[in-house]
C-alpha positions, 0 to 999 in steps of 0.5 A: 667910933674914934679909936686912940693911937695908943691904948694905956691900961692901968695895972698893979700885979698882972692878973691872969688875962694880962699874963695871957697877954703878955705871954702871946705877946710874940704871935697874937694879933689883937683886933679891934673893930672902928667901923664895918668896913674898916678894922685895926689890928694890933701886930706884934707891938711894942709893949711898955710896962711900968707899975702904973700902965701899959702902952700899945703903939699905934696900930696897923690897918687892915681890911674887914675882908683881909681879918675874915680870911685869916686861918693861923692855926692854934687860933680862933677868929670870930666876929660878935654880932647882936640883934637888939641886943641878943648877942652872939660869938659868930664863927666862920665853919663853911669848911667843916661840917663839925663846929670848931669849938665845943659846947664846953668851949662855948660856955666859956667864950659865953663868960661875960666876966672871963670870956668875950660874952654873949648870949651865944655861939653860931656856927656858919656851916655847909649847906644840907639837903640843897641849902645854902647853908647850916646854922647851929648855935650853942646857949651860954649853958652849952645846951643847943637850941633847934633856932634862934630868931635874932641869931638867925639875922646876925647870921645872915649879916656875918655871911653878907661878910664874908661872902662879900655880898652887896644890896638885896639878896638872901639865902637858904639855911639849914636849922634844927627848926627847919629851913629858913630863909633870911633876906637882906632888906635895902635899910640893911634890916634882915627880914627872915621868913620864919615859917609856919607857927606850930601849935599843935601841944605834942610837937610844941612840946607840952602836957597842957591840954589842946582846946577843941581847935588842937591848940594850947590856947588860954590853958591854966598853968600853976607856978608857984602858986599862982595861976597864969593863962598861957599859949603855947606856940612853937617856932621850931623851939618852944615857947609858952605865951602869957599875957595874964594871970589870976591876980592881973588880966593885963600885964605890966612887963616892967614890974615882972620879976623876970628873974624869979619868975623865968626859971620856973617857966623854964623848967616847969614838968609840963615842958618836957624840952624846958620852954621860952617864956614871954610875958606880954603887955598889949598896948594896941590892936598892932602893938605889943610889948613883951620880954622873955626868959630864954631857954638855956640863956635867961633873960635877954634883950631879945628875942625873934622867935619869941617875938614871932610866937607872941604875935601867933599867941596875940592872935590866937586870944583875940588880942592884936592883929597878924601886922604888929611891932613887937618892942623887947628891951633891946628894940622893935621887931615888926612880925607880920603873920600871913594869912595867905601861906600861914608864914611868919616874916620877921624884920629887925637889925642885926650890927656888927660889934667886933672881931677877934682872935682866940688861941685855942 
């Protein structure tokens, strides 16, 4: 990616983020990624304003690893990542065991119209109970989900950084779902053992009634007034999986009105914890294409866990195979589930977008 030597920014009255600017202008650093291994930083330049622009020298270079070890106090160093387009704030918090910022705070690094912008916030933390280490994430709502499948790829990229780990290697990590282990592949993909799928409708959770094998598989649910067959999967966090409904056996995903029809998934009173939801469209035996409603997040490009529960609920109903390409708006996930250890394994890329600073 080419970055310019100088950087010019059309102004007329300065709004409240220039001001900002220009009031830190003596201590902040601004950073922007050029490539994976190489970032530029912006110290303490010359500023030229006039009625028409602003101009930036051209900046210093410095290391990936150099910007990950900063720790000035009053700021907040992260690094955004996104798996297919789900994107994240990641935050290095191994030494603490409480996150560094709050939900509130969260919400508004969230904000993609007045902060950095993302679907959410994770947290690298000390490892629990024998693990390496512990994740925690915070929606754009400032809810905490138990897991989040894509997050948990750009998880283990994020630590790859700052650890300075290279080639095929993975690690234990401590969620809310449970233990996770991510493993970086030899393409830089991330596959994660995502564990056994649960089904049963009380640890899910929902009120909709099990089928005589415990799970809530093909079940009715009314929302706004049409019927709609769903399974109900969970993966640590909830999710309920629709392929049809009264008015069409076989979904087309791109003529859903996502918007509309997500929040009352969401929220509906037979999920007591709110609920993903997945709208699902069988295209082969080991192909599926699907998009989601997130739980305190909405309508993203992707999402794993999502992915992983379809390919349960797929094969619950009959509809696919336990080896299927997923593709979501954001790209392709393969999940593969074992019939051997009942697992769940995902694969799919996690990238790195940039680094920054915050004062806090």
């Amino acid at each position: 990616m080419a970055i310019a030597a100088t950087i010019s920014l059309p102004i007329t009255s300065p709004t409240r983020r220039h001001n900002s600017l220009l009031r830190h202008s003596s201590s902040t650093t601004l950073s922007v990624l050029a490539t994976p291994q190489r970032t530029l930083k912006y110290t303490n330049p010359r500023i030229v304003a006039s009625s028409s622009s602003m101009s930036i020298d051209a900046p210093v270079k410095t290391s990936t690893s150099s910007f990950l070890e900063r720790k000035e106090s009053g700021f907040l160093h992260f690094a955004k990542y996104h798996g297919l387009g789900n994107d994240f704030v990641l935050i290095d918090n191994r030494d603490s065991s409480e996150p560094k910022i709050t939900a509130e705070k969260a919400v508004q690094l969230c904000d993609r119209n007045f902060g950095v912008g993302a679907d959410g916030v994770i947290f690298v933390l000390p490892g629990i109970n024998g693990t390496d280490y512990t994740m925690r994430i915070f929606n754009s709502d400032g809810s905490e989900p138990e897991m989040c499948g894509n997050g948990v790829r750009c998880f283990a990229k994020f630590v790859s950084q700052l650890e300075n780990l290279h080639g095929r290697h993975s690690f234990t990590v401590h969620t809310g779902a449970g233990l996770i282990v991510p493993e970086i592949v030899e393409d830089g993909n991330v596959r994660v053992d995502m564990g056994e799928p649960i089904l049963k409708p009380s640890d899910v959770p929902t009120k909709l009634p099990a089928n005589k094998d415990g799970a809530v598989v093909k079940a009715k649910l009314d929302v706004d007034g049409v019927t709609w067959n769903v399974t109900c999967v969970s993966m640590g966090n909830p999710h309920c999986i629709t392929f049809s409904n009264e008015e069409s056996q076989n979904l087309l995903v791109d003529d859903l009105k996502l918007a509309e029809i997500g929040p009352k998934f969401e929220n509906h009173e037979v999920f007591p914890a709110r609920t993903n939801t997945e709208f699902v469209q069988v295209l082969s035996n080991s192909h599926l294409k699907m998009c989601v409603w997130e739980r305190g997040a909405g309508a993203t490009l992707a999402c794993g866990t999502g992915a992983c529960a379809t390919v349960v609920a797929a094969v619950l109903e009959g509809r696919a195979g336990r080896n299927c390409t997923v593709d979501l708006p954001g790209g392709p996930l393969l999940i593969e589930w074992k019939e051997e250890d009942n697992h769940i394994y995902m694969t799919g890329s996690a990238d790195l977008v940039f680094y920054g600073s915050l004062p806090l």
